[in-house]
C-alpha positions as CSV (number, residue, x, y, z in Angstrom):
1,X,-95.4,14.8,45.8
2,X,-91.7,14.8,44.8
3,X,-90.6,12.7,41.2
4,X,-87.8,11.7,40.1
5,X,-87.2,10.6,36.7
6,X,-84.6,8.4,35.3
7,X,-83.7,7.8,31.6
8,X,-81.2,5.9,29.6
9,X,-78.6,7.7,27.3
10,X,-80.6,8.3,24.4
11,X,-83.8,9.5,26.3
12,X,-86.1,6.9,24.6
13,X,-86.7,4.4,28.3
14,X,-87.8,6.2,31.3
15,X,-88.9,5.3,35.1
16,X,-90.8,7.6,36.9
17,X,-90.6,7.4,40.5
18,X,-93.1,9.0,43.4
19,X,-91.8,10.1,46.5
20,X,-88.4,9.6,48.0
21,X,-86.5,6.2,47.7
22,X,-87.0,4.0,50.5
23,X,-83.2,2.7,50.0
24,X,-80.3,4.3,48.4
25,X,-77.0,1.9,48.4
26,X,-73.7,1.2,46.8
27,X,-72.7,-2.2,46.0
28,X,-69.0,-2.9,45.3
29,X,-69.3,-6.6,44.5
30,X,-67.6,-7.3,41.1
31,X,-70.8,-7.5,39.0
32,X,-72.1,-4.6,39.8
33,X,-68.8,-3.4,38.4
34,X,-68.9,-4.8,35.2
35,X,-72.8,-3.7,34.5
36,X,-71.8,-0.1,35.6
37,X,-68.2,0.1,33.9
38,X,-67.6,1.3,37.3
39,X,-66.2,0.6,40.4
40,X,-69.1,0.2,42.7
41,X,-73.0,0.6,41.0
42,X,-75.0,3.1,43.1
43,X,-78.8,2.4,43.3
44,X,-82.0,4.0,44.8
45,X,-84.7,1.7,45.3
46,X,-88.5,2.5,45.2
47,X,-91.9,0.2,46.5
48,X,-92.7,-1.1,42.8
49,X,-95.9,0.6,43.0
50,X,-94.3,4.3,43.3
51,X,-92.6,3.6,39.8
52,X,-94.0,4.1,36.1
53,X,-91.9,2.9,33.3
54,X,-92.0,3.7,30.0
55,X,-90.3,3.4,26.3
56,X,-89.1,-0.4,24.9
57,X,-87.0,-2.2,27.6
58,X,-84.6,-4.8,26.5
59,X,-83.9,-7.9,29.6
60,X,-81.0,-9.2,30.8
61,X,-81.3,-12.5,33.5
62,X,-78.4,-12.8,35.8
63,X,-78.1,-15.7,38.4
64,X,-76.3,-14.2,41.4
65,X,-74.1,-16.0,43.5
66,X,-77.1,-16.6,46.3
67,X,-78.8,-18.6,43.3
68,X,-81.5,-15.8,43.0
69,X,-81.9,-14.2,39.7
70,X,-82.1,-10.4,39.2
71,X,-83.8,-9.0,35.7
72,X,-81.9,-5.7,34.3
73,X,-83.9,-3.8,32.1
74,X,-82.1,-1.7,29.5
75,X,-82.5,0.8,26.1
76,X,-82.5,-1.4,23.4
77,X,-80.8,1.5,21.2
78,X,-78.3,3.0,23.6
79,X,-77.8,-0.1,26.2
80,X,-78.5,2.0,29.4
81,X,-79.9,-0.1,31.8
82,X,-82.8,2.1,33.8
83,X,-83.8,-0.1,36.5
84,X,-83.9,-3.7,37.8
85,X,-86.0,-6.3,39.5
86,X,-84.3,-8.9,42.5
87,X,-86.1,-12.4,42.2
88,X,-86.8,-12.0,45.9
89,X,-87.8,-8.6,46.1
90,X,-90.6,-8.3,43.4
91,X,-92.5,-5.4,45.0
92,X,-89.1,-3.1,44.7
93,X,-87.3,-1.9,41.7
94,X,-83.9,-0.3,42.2
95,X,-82.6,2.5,39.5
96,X,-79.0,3.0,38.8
97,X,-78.7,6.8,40.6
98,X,-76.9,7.8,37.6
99,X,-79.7,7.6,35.3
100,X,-81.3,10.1,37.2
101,X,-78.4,12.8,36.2
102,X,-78.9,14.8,39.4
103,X,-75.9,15.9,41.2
104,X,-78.4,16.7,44.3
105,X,-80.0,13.6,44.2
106,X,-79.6,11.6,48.0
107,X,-76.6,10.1,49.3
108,X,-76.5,6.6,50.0
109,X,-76.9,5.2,53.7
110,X,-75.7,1.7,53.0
111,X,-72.6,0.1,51.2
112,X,-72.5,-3.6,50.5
113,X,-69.7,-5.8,48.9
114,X,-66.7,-3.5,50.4
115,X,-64.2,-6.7,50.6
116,X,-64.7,-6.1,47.0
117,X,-64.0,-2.6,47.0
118,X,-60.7,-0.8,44.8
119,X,-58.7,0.2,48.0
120,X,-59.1,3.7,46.6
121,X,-62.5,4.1,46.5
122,X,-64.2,5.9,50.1
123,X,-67.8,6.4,50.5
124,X,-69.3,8.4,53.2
125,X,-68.5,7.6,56.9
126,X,-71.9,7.7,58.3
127,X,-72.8,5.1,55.8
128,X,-74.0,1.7,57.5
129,X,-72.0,-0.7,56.2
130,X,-73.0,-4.5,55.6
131,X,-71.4,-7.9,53.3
């Protein structure tokens, strides 16, 4: 079975994913922008039972604008956050694709948030788009 492994800057948090993602998306809303440094975050999502995690996670609670809170989990040492939990969605964990550092790693199918989007940024065309 296929893994893929994400890890923050420093090396010392890790997620270990089975299998493919069941979800990979970009979101473009403005908080995802400010977590990421970024103009849109870009996230693969896995059934929470596919993913081991490992190393010393620090947690940051946000309160989105739905009211639901969503639990980052990040390297204590070099601030990368490696995955993150929805409220609503507790059998999932999403992993920013970037931690995975691999350039061949799956191309989203959805974007979410575009009203929010720089009017410079593109994203795929077959990629289903929903607000």
């Amino acid at each position: 079975m296929t893994k893929h492994v994400a890890t923050c800057s420093c090396g010392q948090l890790r997620a270990t994913c089975e299998g493919e993602p069941v979800r990979v998306s970009v979101c473009h809303c403005l908080e995802c922008q400010k977590r990421t440094g970024s103009t849109y975050g870009a996230q693969a999502r896995w059934p929470a039972d596919r993913v081991a995690m490992s190393g010393d996670a620090t947690v940051f609670v946000r309160v989105a604008d739905s009211g639901n809170k969503a639990r980052f989990y990040f390297c204590p040492l070099c601030g990368s956050t490696v995955w993150y939990q929805l409220e609503h969605y507790q059998d999932v964990i999403a992993i920013p694709v970037g931690a995975f550092a691999d350039p061949g790693f799956p191309a989203p199918k959805f974007s979410v948030y575009e009203a929010r989007s720089h009017a410079w940024v593109s994203v795929p065309p077959d990629v289903e788009r929903r607000e």
